[in-house]
C-alpha positions as CSV (number, residue, x, y, z in Angstrom):
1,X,111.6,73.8,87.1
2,X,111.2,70.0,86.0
3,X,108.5,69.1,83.3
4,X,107.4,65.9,85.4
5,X,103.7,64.7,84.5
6,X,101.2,65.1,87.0
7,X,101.0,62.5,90.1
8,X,99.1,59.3,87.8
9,X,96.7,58.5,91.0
10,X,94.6,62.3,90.1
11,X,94.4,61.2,86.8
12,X,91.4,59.0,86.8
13,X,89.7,61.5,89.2
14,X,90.3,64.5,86.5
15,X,88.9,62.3,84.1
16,X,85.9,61.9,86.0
17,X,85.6,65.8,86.6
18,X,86.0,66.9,83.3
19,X,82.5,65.3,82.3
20,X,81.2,65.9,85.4
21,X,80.8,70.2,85.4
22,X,78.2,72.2,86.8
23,X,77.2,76.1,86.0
24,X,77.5,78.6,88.5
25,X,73.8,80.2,89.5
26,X,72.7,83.7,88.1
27,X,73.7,85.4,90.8
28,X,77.5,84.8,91.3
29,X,78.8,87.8,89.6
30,X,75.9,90.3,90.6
31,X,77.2,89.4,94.4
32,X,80.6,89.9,93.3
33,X,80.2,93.7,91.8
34,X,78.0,94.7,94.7
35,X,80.3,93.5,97.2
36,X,83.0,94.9,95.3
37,X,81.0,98.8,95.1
38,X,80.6,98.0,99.0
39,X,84.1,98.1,99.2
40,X,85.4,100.6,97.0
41,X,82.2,103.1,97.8
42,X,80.6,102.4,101.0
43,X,83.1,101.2,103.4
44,X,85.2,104.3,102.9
45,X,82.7,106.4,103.7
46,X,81.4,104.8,106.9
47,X,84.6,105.0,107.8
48,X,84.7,109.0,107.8
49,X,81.0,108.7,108.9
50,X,82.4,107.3,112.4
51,X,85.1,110.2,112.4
52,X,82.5,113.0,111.7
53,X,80.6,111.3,114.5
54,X,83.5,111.6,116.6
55,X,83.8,114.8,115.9
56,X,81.0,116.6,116.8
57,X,80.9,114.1,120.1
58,X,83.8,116.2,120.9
59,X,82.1,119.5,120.6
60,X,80.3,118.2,124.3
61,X,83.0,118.0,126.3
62,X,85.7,120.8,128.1
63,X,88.8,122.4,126.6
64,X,90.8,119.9,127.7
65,X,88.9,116.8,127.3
66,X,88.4,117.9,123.7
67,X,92.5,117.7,122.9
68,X,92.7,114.3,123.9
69,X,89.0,113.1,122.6
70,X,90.4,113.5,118.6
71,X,89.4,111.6,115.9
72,X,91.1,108.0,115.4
73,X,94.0,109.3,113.0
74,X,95.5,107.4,109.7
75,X,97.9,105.7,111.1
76,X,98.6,103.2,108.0
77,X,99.5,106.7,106.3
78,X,101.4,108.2,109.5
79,X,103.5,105.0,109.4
80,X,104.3,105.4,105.6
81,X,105.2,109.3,106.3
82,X,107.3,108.6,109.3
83,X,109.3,106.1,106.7
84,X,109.6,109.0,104.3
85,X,110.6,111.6,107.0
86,X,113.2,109.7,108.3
87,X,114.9,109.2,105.2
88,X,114.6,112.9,104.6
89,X,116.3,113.4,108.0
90,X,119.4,111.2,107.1
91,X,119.2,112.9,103.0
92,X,119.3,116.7,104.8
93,X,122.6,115.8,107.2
94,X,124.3,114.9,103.6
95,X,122.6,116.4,100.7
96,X,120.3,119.3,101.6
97,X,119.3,119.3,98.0
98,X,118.3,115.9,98.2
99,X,116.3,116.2,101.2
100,X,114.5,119.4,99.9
101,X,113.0,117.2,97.0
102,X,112.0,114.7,99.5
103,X,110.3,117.1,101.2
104,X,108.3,118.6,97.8
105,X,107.3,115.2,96.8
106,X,105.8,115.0,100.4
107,X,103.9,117.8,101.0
108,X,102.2,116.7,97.5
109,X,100.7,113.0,99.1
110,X,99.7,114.2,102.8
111,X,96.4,114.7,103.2
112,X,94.0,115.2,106.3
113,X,94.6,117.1,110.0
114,X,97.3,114.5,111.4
115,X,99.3,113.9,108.2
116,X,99.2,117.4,107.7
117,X,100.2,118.4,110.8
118,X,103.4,115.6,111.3
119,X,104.3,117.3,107.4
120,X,104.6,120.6,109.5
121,X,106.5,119.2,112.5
122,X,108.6,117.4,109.9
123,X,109.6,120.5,108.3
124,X,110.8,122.6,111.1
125,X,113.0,119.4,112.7
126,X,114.6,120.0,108.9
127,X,115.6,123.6,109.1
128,X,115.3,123.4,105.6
129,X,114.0,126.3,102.9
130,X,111.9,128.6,104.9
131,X,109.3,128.8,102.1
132,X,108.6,124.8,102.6
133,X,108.4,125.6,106.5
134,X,105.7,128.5,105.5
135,X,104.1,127.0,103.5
136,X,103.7,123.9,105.6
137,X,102.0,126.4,108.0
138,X,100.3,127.0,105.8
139,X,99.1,124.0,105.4
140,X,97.9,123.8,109.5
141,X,95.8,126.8,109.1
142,X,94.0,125.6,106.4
143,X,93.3,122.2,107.9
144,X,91.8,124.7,111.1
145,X,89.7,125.9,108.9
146,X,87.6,123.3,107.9
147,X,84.5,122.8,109.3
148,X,85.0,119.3,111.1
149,X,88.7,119.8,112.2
150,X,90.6,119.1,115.4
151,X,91.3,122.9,116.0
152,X,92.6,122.2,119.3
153,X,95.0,119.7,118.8
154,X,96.4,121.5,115.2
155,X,96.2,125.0,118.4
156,X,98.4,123.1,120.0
157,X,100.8,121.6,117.3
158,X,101.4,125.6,116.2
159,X,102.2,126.2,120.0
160,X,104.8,123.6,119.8
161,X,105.9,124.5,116.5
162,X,106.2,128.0,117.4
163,X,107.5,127.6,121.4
164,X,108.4,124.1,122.3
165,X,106.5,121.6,124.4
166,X,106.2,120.0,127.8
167,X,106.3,116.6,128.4
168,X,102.6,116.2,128.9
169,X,101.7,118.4,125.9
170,X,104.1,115.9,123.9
171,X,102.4,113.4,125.3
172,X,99.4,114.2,123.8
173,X,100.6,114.9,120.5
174,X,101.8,111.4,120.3
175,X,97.8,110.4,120.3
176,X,97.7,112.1,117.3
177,X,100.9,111.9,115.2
178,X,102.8,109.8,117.1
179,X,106.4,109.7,116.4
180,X,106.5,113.0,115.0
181,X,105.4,114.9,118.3
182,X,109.4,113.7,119.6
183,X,110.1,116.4,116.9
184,X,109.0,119.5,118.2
185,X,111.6,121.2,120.4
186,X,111.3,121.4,124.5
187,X,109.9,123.9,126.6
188,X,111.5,123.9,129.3
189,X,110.7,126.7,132.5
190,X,109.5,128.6,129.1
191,X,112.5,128.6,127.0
192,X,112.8,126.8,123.5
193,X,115.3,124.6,123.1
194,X,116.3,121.6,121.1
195,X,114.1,118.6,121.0
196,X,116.0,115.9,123.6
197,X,115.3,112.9,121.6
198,X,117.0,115.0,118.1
199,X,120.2,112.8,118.4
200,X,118.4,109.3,118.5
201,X,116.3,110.2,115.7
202,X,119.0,111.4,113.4
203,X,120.7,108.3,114.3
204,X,118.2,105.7,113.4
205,X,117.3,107.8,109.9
206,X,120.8,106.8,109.5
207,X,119.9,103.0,109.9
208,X,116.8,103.0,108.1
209,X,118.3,104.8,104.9
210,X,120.9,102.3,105.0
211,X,118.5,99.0,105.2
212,X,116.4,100.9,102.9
213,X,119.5,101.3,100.4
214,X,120.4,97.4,100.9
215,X,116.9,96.4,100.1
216,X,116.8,98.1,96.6
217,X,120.3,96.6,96.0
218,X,118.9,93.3,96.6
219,X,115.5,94.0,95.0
220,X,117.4,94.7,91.7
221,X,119.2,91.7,92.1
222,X,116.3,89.3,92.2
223,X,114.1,91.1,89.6
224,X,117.5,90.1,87.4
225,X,117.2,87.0,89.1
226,X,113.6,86.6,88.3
227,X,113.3,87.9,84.9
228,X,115.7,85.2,84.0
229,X,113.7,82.4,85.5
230,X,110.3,83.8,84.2
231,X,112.0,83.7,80.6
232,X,113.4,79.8,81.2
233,X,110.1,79.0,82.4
234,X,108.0,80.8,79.5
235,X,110.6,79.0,76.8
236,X,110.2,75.9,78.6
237,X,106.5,76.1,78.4
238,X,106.3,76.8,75.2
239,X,108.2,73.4,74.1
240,X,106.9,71.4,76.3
241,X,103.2,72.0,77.4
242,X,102.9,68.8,80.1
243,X,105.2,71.5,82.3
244,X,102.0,73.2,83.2
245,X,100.5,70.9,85.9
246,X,97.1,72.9,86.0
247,X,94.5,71.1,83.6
248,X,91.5,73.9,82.8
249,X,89.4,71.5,82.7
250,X,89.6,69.4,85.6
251,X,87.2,69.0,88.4
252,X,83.7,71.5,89.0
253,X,84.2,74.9,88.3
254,X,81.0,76.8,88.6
255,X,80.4,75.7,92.4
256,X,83.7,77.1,93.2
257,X,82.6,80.6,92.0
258,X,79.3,80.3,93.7
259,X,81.7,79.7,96.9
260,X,83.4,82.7,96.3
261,X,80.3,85.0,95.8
262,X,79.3,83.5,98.8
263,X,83.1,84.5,100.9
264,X,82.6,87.7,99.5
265,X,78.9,88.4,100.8
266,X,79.4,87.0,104.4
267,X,82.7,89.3,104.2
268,X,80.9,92.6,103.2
269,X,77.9,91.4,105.9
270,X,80.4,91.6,108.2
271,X,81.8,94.6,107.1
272,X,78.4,96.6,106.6
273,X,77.4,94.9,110.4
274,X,80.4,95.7,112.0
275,X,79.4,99.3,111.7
276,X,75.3,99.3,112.4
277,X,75.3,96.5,115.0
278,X,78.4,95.7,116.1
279,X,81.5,95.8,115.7
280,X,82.5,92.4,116.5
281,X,80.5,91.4,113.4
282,X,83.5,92.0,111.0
283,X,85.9,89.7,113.4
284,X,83.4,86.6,113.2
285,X,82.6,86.9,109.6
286,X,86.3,87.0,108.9
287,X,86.5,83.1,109.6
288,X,82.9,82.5,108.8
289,X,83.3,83.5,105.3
290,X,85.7,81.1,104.6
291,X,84.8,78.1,106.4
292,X,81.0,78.7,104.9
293,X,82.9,78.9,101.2
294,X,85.2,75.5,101.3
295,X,82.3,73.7,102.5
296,X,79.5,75.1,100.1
297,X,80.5,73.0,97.3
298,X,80.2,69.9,100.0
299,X,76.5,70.8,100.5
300,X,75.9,70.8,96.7
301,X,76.8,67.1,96.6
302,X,80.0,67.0,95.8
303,X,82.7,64.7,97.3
304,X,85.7,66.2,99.9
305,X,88.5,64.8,97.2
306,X,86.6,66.5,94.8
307,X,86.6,69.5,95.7
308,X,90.4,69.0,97.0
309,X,92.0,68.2,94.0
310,X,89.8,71.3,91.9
311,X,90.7,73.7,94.3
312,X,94.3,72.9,94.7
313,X,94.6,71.7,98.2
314,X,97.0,68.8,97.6
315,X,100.5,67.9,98.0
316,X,101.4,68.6,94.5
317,X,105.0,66.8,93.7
318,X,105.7,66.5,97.5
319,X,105.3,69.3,100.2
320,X,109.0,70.1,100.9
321,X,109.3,70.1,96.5
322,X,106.4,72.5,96.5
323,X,107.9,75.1,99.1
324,X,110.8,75.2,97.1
325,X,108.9,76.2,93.8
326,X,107.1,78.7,95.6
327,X,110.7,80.2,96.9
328,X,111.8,80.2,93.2
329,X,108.7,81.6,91.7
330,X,108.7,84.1,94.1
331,X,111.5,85.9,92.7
332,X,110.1,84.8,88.8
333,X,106.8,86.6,89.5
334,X,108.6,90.0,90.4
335,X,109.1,91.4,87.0
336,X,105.4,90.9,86.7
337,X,104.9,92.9,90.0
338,X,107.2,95.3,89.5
339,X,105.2,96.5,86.3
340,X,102.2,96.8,88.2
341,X,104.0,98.8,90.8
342,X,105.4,100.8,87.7
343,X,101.9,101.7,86.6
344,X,101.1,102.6,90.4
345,X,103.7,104.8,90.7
346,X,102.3,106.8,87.0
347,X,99.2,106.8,88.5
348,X,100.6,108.4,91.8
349,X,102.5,111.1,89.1
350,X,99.9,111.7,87.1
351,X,97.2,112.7,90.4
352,X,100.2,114.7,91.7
353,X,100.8,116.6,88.3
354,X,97.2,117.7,86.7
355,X,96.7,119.4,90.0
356,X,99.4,121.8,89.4
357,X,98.8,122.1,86.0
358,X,95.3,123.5,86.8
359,X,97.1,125.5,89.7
360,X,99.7,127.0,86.9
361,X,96.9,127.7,84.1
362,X,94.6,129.3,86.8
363,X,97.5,131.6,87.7
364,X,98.4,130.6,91.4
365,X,102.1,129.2,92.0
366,X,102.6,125.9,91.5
367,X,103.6,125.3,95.7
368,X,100.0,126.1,96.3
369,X,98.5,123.4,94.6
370,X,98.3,121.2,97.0
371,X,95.3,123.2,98.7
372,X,92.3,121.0,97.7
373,X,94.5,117.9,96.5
374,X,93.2,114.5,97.2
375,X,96.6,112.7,96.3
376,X,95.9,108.9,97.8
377,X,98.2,107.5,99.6
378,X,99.2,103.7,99.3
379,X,99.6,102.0,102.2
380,X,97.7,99.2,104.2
381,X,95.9,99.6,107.8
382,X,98.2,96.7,109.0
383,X,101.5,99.2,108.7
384,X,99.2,101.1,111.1
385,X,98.9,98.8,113.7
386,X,102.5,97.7,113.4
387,X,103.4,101.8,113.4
388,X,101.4,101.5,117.1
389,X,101.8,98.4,118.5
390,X,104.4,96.5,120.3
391,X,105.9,93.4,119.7
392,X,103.1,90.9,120.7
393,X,101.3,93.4,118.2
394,X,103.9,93.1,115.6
395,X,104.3,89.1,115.9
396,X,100.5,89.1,115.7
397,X,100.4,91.2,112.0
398,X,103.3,88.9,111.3
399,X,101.4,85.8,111.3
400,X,98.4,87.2,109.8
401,X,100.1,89.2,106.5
402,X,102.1,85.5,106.1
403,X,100.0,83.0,107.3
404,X,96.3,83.4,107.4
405,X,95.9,86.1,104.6
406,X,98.2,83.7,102.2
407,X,96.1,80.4,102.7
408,X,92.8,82.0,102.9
409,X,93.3,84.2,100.0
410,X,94.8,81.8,97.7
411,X,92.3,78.9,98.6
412,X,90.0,81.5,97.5
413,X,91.1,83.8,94.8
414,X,93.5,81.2,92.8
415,X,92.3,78.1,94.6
416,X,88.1,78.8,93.1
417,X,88.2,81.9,91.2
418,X,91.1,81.0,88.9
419,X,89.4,77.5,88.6
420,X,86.2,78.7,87.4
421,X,87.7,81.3,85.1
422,X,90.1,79.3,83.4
423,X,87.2,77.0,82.9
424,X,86.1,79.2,80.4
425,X,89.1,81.6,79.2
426,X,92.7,82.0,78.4
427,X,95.3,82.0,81.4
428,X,96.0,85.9,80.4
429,X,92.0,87.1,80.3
430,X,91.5,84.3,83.4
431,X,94.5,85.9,85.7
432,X,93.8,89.5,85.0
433,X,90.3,89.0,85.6
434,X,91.2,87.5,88.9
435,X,93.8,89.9,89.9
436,X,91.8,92.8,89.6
437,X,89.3,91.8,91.5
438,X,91.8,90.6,94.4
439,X,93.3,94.0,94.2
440,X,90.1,95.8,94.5
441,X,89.2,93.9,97.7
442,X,92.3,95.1,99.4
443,X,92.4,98.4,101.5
444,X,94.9,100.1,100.2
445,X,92.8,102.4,97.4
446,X,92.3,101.7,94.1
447,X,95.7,103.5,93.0
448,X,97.2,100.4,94.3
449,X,94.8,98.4,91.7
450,X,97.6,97.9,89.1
451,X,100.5,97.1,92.0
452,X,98.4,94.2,93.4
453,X,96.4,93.0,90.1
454,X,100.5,92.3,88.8
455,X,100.6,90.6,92.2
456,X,97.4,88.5,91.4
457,X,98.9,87.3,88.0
458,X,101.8,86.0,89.2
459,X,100.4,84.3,92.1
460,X,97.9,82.3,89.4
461,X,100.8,82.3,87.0
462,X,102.3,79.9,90.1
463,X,99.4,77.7,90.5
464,X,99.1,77.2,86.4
465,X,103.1,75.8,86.7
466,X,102.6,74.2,89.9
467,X,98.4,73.4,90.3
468,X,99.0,72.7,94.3
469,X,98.0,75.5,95.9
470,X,101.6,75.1,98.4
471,X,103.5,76.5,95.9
472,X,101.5,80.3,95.6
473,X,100.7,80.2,99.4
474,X,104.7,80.1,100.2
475,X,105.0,82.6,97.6
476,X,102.4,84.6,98.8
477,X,103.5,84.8,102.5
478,X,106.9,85.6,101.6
479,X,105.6,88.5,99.7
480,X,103.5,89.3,102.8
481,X,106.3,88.2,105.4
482,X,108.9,90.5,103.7
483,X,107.2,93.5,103.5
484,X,105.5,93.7,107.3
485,X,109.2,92.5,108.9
486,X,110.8,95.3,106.9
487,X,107.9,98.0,108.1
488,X,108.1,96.4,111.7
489,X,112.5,96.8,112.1
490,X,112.2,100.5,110.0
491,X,109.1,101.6,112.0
């Protein structure tokens, strides 16, 4: 980290800024809560709107049209599971123990007909404890039960489960659970017998507990790594403030939050659209949003260099100087992350554990308190898509997790918002502020909230070191690049 002064030729312009300053309109952060209600509250529920609708379209149709017209399943959290399950797979051939404990923590997060019913499938390819495999039965009939269910594809997971499958009957499953249907043993001229893809599967649990054993060897390493570089930076700051390249109060600040009110409103019209008109609403607003934000503060009179140098979008040091700090942050940012992730994974305890405290005190056993749980599950619709698709598919979520959603989001969220905020407050109050609101725009729930807010922070930690915007991007789609790679070799 070097303690050079900022480039002298955005001196004079900073100058000029700071006396130059605008106030945001009334109506920035009124936009900014209702969008972010729509998102936590609405969107969520359209969304199982569509798959009651599908539903009861269902109800219209013959026997067998209705086990292939099901409703779209969760494929983000199928993905996540199939992760889990293989890793279960490669514990049981070792440890049985081990795998058994796996296999409790899981039947405590699935939730809905398809996770449910790959839990089940997941079981019997164990040939663990019988009471997990009853009582992930269990688990099947009560998902038949309910009003709205697929009863005809969880029919036929039990007739698997119970006596095999044909090839076309697996075929089927696999719209519905995917990988998990090459679980369920063969049927073959009516007698049961092992499933034929049982040796390739217990293979690659083998690979993926290995990677997955590597990565939190290396993950320890560089939150060493990191934790040493955040406290060299932190002294370093403190002794010498002119490290910090971002000046507070340089260039507009309240035009850059009316931008982002703005992002956010043609985002959540697209959203809102994309179910009551049409769905190609959400894809155009996507790029709308943004292009109508960066040039908002254009229409209000200000100059392009302007608006450049306040929202970050400059060369910094050099380019190739500012990809390297965003390599090194990187790994100084993940102590920060790895507290949020801390308090995500309480979070994720704490839902799992009242449940069966009530389950205990009401007098039922404690294995029967998932009936009724609404444990979230973490995971992004993007690991769905990767979980599904092929490699065009894959390349595709590639370059949008670590190329798109990087520039767009930083230009955005530490590019204006962390602009306008630290305007007006302290980096801490400024960057926590920010990062919660990042992390309640994201899809993952808002049990993630904590994981991704300790994201945000670091990422506007970056820009206050750095002030070009290069430096949290790279940073940023590394973050982004790392995790969808990993998810698209395991998966």
């Amino acid at each position: 980290m070097d303690s050079i002064s900022p480039d002298p030729e955005s001196e004079p312009l900073k100058e000029v800024e700071e006396v130059k300053e605008n106030k945001a309109a009334w109506w920035c952060w009124p936009v900014i809560l209702i969008v972010l209600v729509l998102f936590a509250v609405v969107a969520p529920r359209l969304e199982e709107q569509s798959v009651d609708e599908l539903s009861e379209e269902a109800s219209d149709v013959s026997e067998e049209e209705r086990t292939l017209l099901i409703p779209e399943p969760d494929w983000s959290q199928i993905a996540v599971l199939k992760l889990q399950g293989q890793m279960a797979i490669a514990a049981s051939t070792v440890k049985k123990s081990d795998a058994e404990v796996m296999v409790k923590d899981l039947e405590a997060s699935v939730s809905g007909p398809f996770p449910v019913a790959s839990f089940a499938i997941l079981v019997q390819f164990l040939d663990l404890d019988p009471g997990d495999a009853l009582r992930s039965v269990e688990m099947v009939e009560r998902e038949m039960e309910k009003e709205k269910a697929p009863k005809e594809f969880l029919t036929l997971v039990q007739g698997g489960m119970q006596n095999g499958v044909t090839d076309r009957e697996r075929e089927r499953l696999e719209k519905g659970v995917g990988w998990f249907a090459k679980l369920l043993p063969e049927n073959s001229k009516g007698e049961k017998t092992d499933s034929p893809f049982a040796e390739k599967v217990r293979n690659k649990a083998f690979v993926v507990l290995a990677v997955v054993g590597v990565v939190f060897g290396i993950g320890i390493f560089a939150m060493i790594a990191g934790a040493i570089l955040l406290t060299i930076y932190l002294t370093m700051r403190s002794g010498d403030p002119q490290i910090q390249k971002f000046n507070p109060k340089a260039g507009p600040s309240g035009v850059l939050l009316e931008a982002f009110a703005i992002y956010l409103a043609i985002m959540a019209f697209g959203e809102i659209g994309g179910h009551f008109l049409h769905w190609t609403l959400s894809i155009i607003c996507y790029p709308l949003s943004f292009i109508v934000a960066i040039f908002w503060p254009k229409i209000r009179g200000y100059n392009w260099a302007t608006i450049r140098e306040s929202i970050g979008w400059h060369r910094g040091r050099g380019f190739f100087r500012e990809v390297g700090a965003g390599i090194v942050s990187y790994i100084g940012i993940l102590p920060i992350a790895a507290i949020g992730i801390t308090l995500t994974g309480l979070l994720l305890m704490f839902v799992e554990y009242v449940p069966t405290i009530g389950a205990e005190a009401a007098g039922g056993e404690a294995a029967t308190a998932t009936e009724g749980r609404a444990v979230p599950h973490v995971s992004h619709p993007i690991i769905g898509a990767i979980l599904q698709g092929g490699i065009l598919i894959k390349l595709l979520c590639l370059l949008l997790a670590s190329g798109f959603a990087p520039f767009i989001e930083e230009t955005l969220f530490r590019g204006a918002l962390h602009r306008h905020l630290r305007g007006r407050l302290g980096f801490l109050v400024a960057a926590l502020i920010g990062g919660l609101v990042f992390a309640a725009l994201h899809p993952q729930g808002w049990i993630a909230i904590p994981a991704l807010t300790g994201m945000g922070i670091g990422f506007a930690l970056i820009r206050e070191w750095r002030d070009s915007l290069i430096a949290p991007m790279v940073a940023h789609a590394i973050n982004n690049g790392l995790i969808v790679g990993l998810f698209a070799f395991l998966l």
